[in-house]
C-alpha positions in Angstrom: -7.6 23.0 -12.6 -8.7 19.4 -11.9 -6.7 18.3 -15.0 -3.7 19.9 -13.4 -4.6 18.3 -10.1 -5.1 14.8 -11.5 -1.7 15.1 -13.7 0.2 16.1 -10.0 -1.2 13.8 -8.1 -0.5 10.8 -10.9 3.2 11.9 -11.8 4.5 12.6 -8.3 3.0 8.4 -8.2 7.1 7.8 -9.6 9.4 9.6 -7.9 11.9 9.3 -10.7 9.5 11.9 -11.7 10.1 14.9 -9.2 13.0 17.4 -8.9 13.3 18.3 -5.5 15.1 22.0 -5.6 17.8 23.2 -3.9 15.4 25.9 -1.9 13.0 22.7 -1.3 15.5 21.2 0.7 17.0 23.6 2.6 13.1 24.8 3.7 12.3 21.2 4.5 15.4 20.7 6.4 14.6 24.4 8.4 10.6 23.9 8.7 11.3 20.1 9.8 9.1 18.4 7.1 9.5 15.2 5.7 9.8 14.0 2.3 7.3 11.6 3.0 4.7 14.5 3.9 5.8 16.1 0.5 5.3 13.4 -1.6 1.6 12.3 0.4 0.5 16.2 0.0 1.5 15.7 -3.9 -0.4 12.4 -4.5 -3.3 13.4 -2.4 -3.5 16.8 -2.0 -5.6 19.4 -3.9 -5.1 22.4 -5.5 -5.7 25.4 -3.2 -5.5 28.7 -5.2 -5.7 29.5 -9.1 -2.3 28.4 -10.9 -0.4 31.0 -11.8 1.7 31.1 -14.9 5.4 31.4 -14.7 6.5 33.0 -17.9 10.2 33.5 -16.8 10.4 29.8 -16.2 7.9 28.5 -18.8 5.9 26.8 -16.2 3.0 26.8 -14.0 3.0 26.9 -10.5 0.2 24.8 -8.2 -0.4 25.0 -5.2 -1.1 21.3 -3.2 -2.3 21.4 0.1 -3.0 18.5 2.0 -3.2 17.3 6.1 0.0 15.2 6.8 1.2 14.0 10.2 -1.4 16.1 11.9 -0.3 19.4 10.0 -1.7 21.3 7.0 1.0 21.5 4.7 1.7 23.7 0.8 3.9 22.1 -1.6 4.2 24.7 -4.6 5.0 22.7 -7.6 5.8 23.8 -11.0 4.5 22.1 -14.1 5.6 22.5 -17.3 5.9 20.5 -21.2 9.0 18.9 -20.1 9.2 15.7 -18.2 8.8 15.7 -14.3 7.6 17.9 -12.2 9.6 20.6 -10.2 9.0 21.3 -6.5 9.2 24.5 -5.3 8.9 25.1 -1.5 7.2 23.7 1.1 5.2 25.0 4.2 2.9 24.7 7.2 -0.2 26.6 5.3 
């Protein structure tokens, strides 16, 4: 888990890196948080729960949580071989 925590925080480090999804956006947009809270939670958060595996995407899903701006905030992020990482969601945990 720390492995998984240390590659996170490193990649999300270049945003060229991170694929923001469409679902992402649109909860960001309704929840009113920042892409700057997403990225900090990212680069300094920690993983909160056991990763779970996400065989119909070939990835694995972590979940960062981190205090930004006052608020505890979950990004879910998927990892997987390929380049980049993919963000899920985001919430007020």
């Amino acid at each position: 888990m720390q492995q998984l925590e240390a590659l996170i925080q490193d990649e999300s480090k270049d945003t060229s890196k991170l694929f923001f999804t469409k679902h992402v956006e649109e909860q960001m947009r309704s929840r009113r948080i920042t892409k700057a809270c997403v990225l900090e939670t990212l680069r300094a958060g920690r993983i909160k729960r056991t990763p779970e595996p996400n065989a119909m995407k070939g990835s694995i899903d972590c979940k960062m949580a981190h205090v930004c701006a006052g608020n505890r905030l979950a990004v879910i992020v998927a990892v997987s071989d390929g380049p980049g990482l993919i963000v899920v969601t985001a919430m007020y945990a």
